[in-house]
Backbone as CSV, one residue per row, in Angstrom:
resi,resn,N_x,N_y,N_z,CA_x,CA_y,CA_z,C_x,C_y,C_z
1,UNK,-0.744,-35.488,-35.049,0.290,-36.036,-34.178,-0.132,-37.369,-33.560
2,UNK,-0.811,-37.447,-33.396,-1.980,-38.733,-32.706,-2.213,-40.054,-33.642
3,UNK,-2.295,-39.516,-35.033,-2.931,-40.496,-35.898,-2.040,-41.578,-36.177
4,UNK,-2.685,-42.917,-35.997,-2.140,-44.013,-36.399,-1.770,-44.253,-34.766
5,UNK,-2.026,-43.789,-33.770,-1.611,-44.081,-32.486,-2.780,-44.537,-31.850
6,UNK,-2.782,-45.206,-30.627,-4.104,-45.598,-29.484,-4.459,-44.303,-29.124
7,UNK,-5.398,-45.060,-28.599,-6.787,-43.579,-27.651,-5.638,-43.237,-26.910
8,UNK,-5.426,-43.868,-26.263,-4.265,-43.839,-24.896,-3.546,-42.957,-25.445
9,UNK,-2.319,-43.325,-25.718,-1.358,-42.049,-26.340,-2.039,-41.101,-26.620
10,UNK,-3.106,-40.883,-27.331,-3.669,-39.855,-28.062,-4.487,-39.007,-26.651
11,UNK,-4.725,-39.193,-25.894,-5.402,-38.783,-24.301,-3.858,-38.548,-23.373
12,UNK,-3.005,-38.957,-23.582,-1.586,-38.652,-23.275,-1.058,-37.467,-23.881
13,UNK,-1.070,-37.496,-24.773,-0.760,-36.374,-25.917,-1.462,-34.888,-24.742
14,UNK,-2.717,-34.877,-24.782,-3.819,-33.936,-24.307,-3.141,-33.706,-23.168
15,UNK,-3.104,-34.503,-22.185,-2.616,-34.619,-21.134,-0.965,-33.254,-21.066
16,UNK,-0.271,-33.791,-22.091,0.981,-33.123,-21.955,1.196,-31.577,-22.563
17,UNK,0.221,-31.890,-23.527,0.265,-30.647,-24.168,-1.253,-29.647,-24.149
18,UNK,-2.089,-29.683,-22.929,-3.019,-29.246,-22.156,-3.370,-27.526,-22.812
19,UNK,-4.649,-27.233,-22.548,-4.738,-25.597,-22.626,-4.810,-25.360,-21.407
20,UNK,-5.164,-26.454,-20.190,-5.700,-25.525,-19.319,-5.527,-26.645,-18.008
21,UNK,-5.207,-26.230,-16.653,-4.928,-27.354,-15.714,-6.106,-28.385,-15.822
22,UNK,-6.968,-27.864,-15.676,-8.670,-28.747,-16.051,-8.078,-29.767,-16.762
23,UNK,-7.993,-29.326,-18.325,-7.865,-30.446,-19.013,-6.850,-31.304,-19.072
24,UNK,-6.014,-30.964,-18.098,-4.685,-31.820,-17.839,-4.845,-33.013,-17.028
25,UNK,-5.990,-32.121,-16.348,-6.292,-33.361,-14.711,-7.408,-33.974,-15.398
26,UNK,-7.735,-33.553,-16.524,-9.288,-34.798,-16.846,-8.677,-36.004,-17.988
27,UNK,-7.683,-35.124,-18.285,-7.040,-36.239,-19.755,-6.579,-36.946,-18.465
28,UNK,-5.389,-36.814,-17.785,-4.514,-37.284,-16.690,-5.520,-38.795,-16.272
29,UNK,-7.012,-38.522,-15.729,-8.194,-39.156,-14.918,-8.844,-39.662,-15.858
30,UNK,-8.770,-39.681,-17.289,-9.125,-40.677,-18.004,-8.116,-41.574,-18.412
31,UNK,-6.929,-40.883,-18.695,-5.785,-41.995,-19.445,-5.848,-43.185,-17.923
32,UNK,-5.858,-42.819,-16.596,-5.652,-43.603,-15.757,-6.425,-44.652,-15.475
33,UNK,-7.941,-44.113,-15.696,-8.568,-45.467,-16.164,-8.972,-46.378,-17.268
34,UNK,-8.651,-45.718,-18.282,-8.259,-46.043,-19.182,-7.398,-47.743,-18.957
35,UNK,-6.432,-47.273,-18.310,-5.430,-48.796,-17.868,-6.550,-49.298,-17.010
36,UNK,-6.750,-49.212,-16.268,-7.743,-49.646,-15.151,-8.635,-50.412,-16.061
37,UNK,-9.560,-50.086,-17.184,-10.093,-50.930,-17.950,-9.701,-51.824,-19.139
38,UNK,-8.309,-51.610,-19.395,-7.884,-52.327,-20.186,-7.057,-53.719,-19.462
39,UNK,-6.968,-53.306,-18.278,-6.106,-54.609,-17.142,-7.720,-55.784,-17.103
40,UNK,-8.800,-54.733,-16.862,-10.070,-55.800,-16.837,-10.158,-56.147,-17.988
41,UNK,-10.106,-56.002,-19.242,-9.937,-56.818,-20.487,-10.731,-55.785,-21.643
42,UNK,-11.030,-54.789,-21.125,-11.634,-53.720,-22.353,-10.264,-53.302,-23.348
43,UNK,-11.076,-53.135,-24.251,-10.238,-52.695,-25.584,-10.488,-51.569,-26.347
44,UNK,-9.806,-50.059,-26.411,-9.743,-49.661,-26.956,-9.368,-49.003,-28.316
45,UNK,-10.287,-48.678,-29.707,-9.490,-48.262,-30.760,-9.849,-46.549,-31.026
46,UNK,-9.027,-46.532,-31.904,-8.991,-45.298,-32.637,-8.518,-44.865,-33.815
47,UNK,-9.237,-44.282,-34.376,-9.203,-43.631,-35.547,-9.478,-42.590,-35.884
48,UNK,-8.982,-41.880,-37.219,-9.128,-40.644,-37.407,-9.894,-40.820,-38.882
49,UNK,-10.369,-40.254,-39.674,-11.284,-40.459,-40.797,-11.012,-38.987,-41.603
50,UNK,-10.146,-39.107,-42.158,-9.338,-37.934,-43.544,-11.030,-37.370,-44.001
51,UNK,-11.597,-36.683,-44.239,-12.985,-36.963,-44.895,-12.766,-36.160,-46.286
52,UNK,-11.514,-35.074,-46.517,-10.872,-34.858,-47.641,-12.352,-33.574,-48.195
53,UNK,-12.588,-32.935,-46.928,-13.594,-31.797,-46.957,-13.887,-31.472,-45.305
54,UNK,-14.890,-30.190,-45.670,-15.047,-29.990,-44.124,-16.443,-30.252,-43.764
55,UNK,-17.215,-30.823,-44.487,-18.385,-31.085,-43.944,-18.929,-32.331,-43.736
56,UNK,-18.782,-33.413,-42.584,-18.947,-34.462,-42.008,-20.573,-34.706,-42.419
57,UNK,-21.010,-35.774,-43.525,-22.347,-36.220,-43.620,-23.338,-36.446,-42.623
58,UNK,-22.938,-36.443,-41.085,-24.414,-36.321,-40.117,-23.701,-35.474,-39.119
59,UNK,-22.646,-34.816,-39.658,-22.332,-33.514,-38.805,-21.687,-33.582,-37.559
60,UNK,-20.551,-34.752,-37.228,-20.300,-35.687,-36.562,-18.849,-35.439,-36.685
61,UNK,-18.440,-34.364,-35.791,-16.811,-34.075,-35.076,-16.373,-35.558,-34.636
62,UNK,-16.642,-36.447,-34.058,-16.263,-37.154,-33.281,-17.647,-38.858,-33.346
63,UNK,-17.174,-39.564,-32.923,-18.140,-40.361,-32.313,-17.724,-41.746,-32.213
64,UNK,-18.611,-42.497,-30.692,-17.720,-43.600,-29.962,-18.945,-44.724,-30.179
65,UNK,-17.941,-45.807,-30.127,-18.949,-46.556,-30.457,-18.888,-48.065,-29.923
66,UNK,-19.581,-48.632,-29.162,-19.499,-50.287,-28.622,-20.434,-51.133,-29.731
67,UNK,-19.727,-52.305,-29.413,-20.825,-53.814,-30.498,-21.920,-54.190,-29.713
68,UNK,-22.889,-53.539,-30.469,-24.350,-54.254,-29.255,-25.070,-54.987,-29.598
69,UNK,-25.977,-55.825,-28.827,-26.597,-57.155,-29.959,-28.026,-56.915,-29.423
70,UNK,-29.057,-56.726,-29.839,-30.303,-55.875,-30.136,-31.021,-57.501,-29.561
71,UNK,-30.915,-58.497,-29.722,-31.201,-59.831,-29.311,-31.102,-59.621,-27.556
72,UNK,-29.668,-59.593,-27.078,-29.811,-59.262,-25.560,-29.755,-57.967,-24.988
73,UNK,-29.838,-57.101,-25.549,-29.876,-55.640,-25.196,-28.400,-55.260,-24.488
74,UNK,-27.473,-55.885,-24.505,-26.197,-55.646,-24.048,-25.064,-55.638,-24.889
75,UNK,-23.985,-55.164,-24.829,-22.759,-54.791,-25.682,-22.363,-56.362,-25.786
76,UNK,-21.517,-56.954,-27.059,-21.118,-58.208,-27.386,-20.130,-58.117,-26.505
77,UNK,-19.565,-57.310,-26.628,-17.777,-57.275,-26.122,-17.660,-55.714,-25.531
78,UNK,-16.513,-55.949,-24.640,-15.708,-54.271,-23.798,-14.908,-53.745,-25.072
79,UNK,-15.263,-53.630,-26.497,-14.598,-52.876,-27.138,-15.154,-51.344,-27.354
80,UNK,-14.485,-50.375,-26.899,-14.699,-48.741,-27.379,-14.599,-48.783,-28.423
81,UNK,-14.358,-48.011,-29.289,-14.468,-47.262,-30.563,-14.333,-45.544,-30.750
82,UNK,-13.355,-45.039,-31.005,-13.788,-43.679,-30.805,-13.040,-43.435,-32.838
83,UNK,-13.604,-42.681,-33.367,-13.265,-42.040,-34.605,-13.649,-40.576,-34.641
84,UNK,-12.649,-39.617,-34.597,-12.421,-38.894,-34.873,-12.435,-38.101,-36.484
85,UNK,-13.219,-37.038,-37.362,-13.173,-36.528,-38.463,-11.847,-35.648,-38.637
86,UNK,-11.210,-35.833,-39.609,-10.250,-35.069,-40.011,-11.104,-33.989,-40.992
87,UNK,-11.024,-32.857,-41.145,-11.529,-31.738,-42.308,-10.231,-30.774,-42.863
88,UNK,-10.376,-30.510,-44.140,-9.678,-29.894,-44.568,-8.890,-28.445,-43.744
89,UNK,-9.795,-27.762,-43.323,-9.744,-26.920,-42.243,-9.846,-27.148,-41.273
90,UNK,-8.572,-26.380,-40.212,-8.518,-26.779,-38.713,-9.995,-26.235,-37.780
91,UNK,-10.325,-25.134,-38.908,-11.384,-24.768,-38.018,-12.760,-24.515,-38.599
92,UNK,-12.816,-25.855,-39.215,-14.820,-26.243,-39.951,-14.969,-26.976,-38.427
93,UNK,-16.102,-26.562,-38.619,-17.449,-27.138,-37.654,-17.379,-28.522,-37.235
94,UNK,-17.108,-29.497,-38.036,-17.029,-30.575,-38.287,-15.435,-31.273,-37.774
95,UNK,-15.030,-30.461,-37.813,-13.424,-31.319,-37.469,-13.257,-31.618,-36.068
96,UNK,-12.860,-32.903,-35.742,-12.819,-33.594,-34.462,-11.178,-33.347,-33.862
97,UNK,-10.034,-33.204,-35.225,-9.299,-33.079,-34.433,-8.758,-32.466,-33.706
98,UNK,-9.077,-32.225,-32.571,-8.530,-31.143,-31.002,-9.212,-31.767,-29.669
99,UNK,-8.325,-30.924,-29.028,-8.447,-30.921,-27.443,-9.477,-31.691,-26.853
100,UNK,-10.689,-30.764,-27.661,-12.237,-30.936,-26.649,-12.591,-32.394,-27.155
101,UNK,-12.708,-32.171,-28.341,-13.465,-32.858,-29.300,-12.971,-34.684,-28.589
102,UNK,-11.742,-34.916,-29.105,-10.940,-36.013,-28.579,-11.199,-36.576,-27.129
103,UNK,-11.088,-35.383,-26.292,-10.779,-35.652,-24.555,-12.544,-36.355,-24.624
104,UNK,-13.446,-35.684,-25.029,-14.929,-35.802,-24.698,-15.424,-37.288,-25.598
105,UNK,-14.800,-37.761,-26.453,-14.753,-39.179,-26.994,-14.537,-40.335,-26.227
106,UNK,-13.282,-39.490,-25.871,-12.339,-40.477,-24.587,-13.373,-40.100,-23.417
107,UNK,-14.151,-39.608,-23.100,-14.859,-39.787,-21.751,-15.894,-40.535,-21.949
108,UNK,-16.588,-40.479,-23.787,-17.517,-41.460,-24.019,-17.218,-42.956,-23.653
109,UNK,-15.610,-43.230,-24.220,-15.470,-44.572,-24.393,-15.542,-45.237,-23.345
110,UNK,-14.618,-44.797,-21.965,-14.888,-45.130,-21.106,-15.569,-45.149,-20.191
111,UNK,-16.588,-44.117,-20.120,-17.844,-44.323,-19.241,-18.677,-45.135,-20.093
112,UNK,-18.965,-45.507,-21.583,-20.251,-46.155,-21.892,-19.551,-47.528,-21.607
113,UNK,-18.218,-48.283,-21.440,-18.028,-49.503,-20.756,-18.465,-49.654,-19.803
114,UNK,-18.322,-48.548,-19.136,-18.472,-48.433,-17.489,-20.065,-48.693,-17.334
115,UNK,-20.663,-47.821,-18.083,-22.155,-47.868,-17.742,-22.700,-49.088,-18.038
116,UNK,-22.001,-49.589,-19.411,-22.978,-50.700,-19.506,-22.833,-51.788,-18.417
117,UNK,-21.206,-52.036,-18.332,-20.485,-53.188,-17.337,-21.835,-53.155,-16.074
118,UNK,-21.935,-52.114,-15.439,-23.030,-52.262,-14.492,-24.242,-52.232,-14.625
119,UNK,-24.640,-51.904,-16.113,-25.903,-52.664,-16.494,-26.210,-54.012,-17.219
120,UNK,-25.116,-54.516,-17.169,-25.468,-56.086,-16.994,-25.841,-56.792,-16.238
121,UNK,-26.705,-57.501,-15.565,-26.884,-58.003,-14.871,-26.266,-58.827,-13.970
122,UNK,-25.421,-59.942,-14.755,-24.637,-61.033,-14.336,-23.639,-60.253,-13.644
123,UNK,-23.140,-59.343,-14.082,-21.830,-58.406,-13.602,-22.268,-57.730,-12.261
124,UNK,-23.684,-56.919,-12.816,-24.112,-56.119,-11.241,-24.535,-57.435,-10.005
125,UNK,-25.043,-58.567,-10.422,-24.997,-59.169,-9.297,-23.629,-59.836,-8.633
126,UNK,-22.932,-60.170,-9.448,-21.703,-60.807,-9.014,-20.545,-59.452,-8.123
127,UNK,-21.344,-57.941,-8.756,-19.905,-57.080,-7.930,-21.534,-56.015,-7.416
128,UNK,-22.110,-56.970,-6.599,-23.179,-55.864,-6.288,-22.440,-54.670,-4.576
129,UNK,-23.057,-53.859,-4.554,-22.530,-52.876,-3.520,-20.857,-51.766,-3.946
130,UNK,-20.417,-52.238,-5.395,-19.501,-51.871,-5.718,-19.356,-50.455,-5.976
131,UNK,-17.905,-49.926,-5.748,-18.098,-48.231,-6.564,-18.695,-47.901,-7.913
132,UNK,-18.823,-48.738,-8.940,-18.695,-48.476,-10.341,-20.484,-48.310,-10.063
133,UNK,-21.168,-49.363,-9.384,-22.835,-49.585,-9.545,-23.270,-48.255,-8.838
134,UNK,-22.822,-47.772,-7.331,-23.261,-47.147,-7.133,-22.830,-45.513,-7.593
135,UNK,-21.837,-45.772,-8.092,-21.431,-44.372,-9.236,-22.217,-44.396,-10.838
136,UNK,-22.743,-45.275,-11.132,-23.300,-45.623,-12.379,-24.544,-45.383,-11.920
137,UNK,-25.390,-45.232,-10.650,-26.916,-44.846,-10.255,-26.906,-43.410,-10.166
138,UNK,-25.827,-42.625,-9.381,-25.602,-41.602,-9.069,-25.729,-40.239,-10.059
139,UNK,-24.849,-41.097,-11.170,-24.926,-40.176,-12.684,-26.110,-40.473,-13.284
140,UNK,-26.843,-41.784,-13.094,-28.321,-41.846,-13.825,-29.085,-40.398,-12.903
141,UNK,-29.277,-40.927,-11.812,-30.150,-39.482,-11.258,-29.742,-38.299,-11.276
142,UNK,-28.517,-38.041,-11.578,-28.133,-36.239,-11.696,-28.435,-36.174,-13.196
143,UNK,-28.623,-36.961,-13.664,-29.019,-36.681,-15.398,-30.470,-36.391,-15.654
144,UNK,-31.477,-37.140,-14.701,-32.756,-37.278,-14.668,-33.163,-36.067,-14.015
145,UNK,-32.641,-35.472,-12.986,-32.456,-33.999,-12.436,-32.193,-33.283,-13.149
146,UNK,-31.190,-33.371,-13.771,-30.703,-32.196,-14.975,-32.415,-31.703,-15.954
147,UNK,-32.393,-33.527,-16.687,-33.285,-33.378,-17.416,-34.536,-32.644,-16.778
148,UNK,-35.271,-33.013,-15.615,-36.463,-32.240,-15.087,-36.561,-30.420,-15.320
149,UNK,-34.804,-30.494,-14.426,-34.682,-29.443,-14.759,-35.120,-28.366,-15.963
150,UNK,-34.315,-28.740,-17.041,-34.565,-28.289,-18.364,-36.032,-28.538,-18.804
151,UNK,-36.659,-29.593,-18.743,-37.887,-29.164,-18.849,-39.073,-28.449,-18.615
152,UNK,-38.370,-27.810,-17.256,-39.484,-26.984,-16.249,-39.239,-25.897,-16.839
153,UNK,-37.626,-25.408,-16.948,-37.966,-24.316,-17.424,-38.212,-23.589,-18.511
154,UNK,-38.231,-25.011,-19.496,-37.925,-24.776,-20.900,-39.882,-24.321,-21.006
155,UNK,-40.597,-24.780,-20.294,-42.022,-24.876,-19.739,-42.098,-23.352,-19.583
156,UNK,-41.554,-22.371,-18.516,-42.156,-21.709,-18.086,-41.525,-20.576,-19.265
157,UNK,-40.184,-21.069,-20.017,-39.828,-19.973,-20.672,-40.920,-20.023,-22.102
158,UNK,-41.811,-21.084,-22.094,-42.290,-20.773,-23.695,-43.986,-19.929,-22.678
159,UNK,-44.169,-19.977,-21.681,-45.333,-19.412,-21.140,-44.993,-18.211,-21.267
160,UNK,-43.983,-17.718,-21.530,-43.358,-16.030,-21.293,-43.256,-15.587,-19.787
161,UNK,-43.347,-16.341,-19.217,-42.055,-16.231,-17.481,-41.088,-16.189,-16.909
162,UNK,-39.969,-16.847,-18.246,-38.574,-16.795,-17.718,-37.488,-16.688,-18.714
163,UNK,-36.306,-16.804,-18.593,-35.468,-17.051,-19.504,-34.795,-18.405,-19.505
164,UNK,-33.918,-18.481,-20.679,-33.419,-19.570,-20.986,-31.725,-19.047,-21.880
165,UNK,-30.898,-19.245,-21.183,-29.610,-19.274,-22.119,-29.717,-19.845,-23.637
166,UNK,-28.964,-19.456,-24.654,-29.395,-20.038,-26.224,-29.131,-21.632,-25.398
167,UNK,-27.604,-22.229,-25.059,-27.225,-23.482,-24.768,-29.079,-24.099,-24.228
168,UNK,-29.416,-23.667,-22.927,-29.950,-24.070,-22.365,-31.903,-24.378,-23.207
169,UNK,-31.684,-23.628,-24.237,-33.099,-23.537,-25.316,-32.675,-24.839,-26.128
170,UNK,-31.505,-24.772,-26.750,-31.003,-26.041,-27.407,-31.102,-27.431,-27.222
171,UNK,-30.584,-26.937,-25.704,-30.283,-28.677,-24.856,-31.831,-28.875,-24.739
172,UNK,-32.796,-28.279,-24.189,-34.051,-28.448,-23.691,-35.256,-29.004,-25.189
173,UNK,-35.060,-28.285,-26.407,-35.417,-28.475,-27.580,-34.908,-29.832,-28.017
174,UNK,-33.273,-30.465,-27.834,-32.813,-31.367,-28.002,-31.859,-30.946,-29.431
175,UNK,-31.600,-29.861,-29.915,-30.882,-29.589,-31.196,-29.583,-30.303,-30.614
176,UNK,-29.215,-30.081,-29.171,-28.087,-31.021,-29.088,-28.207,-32.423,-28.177
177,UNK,-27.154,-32.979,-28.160,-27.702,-34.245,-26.861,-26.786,-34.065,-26.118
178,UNK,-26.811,-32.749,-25.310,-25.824,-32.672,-23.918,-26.702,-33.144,-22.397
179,UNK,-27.870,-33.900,-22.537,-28.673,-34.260,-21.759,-29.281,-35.556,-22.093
180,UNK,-29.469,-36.316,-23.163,-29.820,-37.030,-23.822,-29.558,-38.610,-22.684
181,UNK,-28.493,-38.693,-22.088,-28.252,-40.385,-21.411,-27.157,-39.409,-20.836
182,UNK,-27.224,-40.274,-19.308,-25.709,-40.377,-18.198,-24.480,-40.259,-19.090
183,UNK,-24.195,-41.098,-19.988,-23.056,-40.524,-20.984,-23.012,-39.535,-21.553
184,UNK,-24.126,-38.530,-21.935,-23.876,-37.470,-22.424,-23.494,-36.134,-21.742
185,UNK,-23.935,-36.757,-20.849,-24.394,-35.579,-19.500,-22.941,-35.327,-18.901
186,UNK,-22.182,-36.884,-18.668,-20.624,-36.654,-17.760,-19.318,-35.856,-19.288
187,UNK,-20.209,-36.442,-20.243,-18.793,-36.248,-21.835,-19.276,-34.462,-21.402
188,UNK,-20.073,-33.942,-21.911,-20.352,-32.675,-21.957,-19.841,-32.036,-20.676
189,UNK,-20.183,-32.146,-19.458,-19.983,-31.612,-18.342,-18.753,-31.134,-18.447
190,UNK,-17.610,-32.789,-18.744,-15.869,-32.080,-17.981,-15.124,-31.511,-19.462
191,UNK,-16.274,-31.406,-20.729,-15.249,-30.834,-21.612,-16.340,-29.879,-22.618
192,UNK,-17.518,-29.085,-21.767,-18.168,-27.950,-22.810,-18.366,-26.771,-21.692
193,UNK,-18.025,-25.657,-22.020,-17.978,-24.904,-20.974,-19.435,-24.172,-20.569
194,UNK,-20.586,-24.225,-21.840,-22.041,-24.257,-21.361,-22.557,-24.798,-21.093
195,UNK,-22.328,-26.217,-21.005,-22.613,-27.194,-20.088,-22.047,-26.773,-18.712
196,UNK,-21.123,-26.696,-18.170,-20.080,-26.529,-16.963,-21.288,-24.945,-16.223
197,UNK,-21.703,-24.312,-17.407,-22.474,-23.401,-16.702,-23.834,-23.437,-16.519
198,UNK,-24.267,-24.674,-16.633,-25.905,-24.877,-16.628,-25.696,-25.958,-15.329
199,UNK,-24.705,-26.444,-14.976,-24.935,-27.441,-14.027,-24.270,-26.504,-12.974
């Protein structure tokens, strides 16, 4: 229903046709800034990728993506990127198109603008004391917390002292990156529900 349409519509879509009030009010709180960053001059695309099977070559439901230039360590441009896998089956492993998969793209796209915008320099000094900088520190340290977290106990659970949820053996091992960077940490949080229970 989405395809061939913007992120926007396609986070609209979610929005209207919701499983759950949650995800109504998080599509709702992204589509809104969403505008909010596209009035500042960010650009979002989207795509969907037919893959004409169900098994995605690096196993990759989803994934967002900015132009970065390895020369200045900063994004060229405010363009998102989100592509979505189409699979033959609605329900292989691999298929991006739904609810979670989509909404949690759309939280990539626009927080990794967000994050970087205030890790630029020129930007953080020119809008220093701003909401975005000191919301962009805030999520660095609850991520760095998180992470301690998981390591302590991932520590005491291989000593044979404690337990560990499977999610929480995973995240700590790294089989997934629901801890990996501030972006992974906020995408996972408002759209995986073992995430939602480890924090």
């Amino acid at each position: 229903e989405t395809v061939g349409g913007t992120l926007y519509d396609a986070v609209k879509n979610i929005e209207r046709n919701a499983n759950s009030k949650a995800e109504a009010f998080i599509a709702n709180r992204v589509a809104a800034l969403m505008k909010r960053l596209e009035r500042a001059g960010v650009k979002f695309n989207y795509a969907v990728a037919d893959i004409k099977g169900n098994e995605e070559l690096n196993g990759r439901a989803g994934v967002t993506s900015l132009p970065f230039s390895p020369k200045t360590q900063f994004i060229t441009d405010y363009t998102a990127t989100v592509r979505l896998t189409l699979t033959n089956d609605a329900t292989a492993r691999d298929n991006g198109v739904n609810h979670r998969i989509l909404l949690h793209e759309a939280i990539h796209a626009v927080t990794l603008v967000s994050l970087r915008l205030a890790a630029n320099p020129t930007w953080a000094k020119a809008n220093k004391g701003s909401k975005l900088l000191k919301d962009a520190q805030e999520l660095q340290t609850l991520t760095e917390t998180i992470q301690n977290h998981l390591k302590e106990k991932l520590e005491v659970y291989e000593k044979g002292l404690g337990g560990l949820s499977l999610f929480e053996y995973q995240t700590a091992k790294k089989f997934n990156n629901a801890v990996e960077d501030a972006d992974e940490v906020l995408a996972w949080a408002l759209t995986d529900k073992d995430m939602q229970n480890l924090l």
